[in-house]
Steps between C-alpha positions, in 0.01 A plus 500: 500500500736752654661620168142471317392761721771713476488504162106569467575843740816546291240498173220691682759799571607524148129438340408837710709758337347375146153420611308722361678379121430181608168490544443700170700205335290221681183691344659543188627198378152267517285767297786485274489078442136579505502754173829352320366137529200437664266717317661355145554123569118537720394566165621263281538203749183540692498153612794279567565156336309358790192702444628741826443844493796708408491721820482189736775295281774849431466628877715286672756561173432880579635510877829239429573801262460750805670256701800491265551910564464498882777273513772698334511785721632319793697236295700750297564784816632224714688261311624687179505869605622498784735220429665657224544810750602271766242726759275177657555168372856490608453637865186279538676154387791582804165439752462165668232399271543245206493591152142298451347714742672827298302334189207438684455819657521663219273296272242455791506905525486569097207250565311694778558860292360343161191308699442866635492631170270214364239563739467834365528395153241262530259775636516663158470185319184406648405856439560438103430200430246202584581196667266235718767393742410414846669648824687104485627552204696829524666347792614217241548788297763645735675124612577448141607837505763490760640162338521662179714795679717288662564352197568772287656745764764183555554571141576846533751485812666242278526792239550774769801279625686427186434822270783746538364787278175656480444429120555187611264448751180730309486309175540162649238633793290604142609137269335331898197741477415417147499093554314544813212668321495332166679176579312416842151506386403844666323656239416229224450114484774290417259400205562818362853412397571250208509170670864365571576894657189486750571130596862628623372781677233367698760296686700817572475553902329824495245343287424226747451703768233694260371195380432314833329811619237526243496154462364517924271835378336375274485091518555497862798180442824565652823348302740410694810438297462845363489667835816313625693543217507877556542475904788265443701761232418774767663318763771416261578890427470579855821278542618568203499945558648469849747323376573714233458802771797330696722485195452876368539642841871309530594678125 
């Protein structure tokens, strides 16, 4: 809990000398996913497959793609950066506190900045576009949201810990981006895609996570195999980036 903290004040110090940007950004980037696809896709969708609006079915699509962006700030200052500089990482691994706590600091922080951001984001959402959730549901909302970042931002320290140049790390970063939108069932139905393509997806990860949620929004079942599946990969990459952690810092 110790390092958690310390890394949340470590965070808060550095999100103050770019605040102002930040919160331009945070504004920014939902009326942006609200003219470049919701107004289009609004259009021609209207409904989903299950006869669900489009607003209620795309807006928990909408803030996983906000969620994706408020994790790279912290991921890519502390763990690629500054590693390649050798400025933090290095100093902070010689402390008394394991390498899984080093992950989890970090992730749990890059978590805490992008829920900060989503809470904004979500403001102008409901501003823009229509939805008939209930108070219960955006706290689903937001649990499914936090899994989903856990998984993803494990992901992305992965990354952060093995790329060793920048045009490394941005177009893989980009390549994740693009199959997290398109691939996980954020902006269209599977049933979109021709047949054999959407029945691979759907059993990505991310796409569980997306699908269980809705599934809980909107038919009020919970499926359980889909919700463990992701909790046991995250726990899996956990393990897997602190040990990872422990082998770059003794290159």
């Amino acid at each position: 809990m110790n390092t958690v903290i310390a890394f949340l004040k470590r965070r808060w110090w550095l999100t103050q000398e770019r605040l102002f940007s930040t919160l331009i950004l945070v504004f920014i980037t939902p009326v942006i996913l609200y003219l470049l696809i919701h107004l289009p896709l609004n259009t021609i969708i209207v409904r989903s497959v299950r006869n669900i609006p489009y607003g209620d079915w795309a807006l928990p699509g909408y803030l996983m793609i906000v969620s994706f962006f408020g994790l790279i700030p912290t991921i890519y200052r502390d763990l690629f950066e500054l590693r390649l500089h050798g400025k933090a990482l290095f100093p902070i691994t010689l402390t008394p506190v394991s390498k899984i706590e080093i992950v989890m600091g970090i992730l749990i922080t890059a978590i805490v900045e992008s829920i900060v951001y989503l809470l904004f984001s979500l403001i102008v959402f409901l501003m823009l576009i229509d939805v008939s959730y209930r108070w219960f549901d955006f706290l689903t909302i937001f649990f499914y949201l936090i899994i989903q970042m856990a998984l993803i931002g494990n992901v992305i320290i992965m990354l952060a810990l093995l790329a060793k140049r920048v045009t490394t790390f941005l177009p893989v970063v980009l390549l994740i981006l693009a199959v997290y939108i398109f691939g996980s069932g954020m902006i269209f139905e599977f049933e979109f895609y021709p047949a054999q393509i959407g029945e691979i997806l759907k059993y990505l990860p991310t796409s569980l996570i997306l699908e269980n949620l809705r599934t809980i929004l909107f038919t009020r079942y919970f499926i359980w195999w889909s919700f463990l599946i992701p909790i046991g990969i995250i726990i899996s990459l956990v393990i897997a980036n602190s040990k990872i952690l422990r082998y770059v810092v003794k290159q």
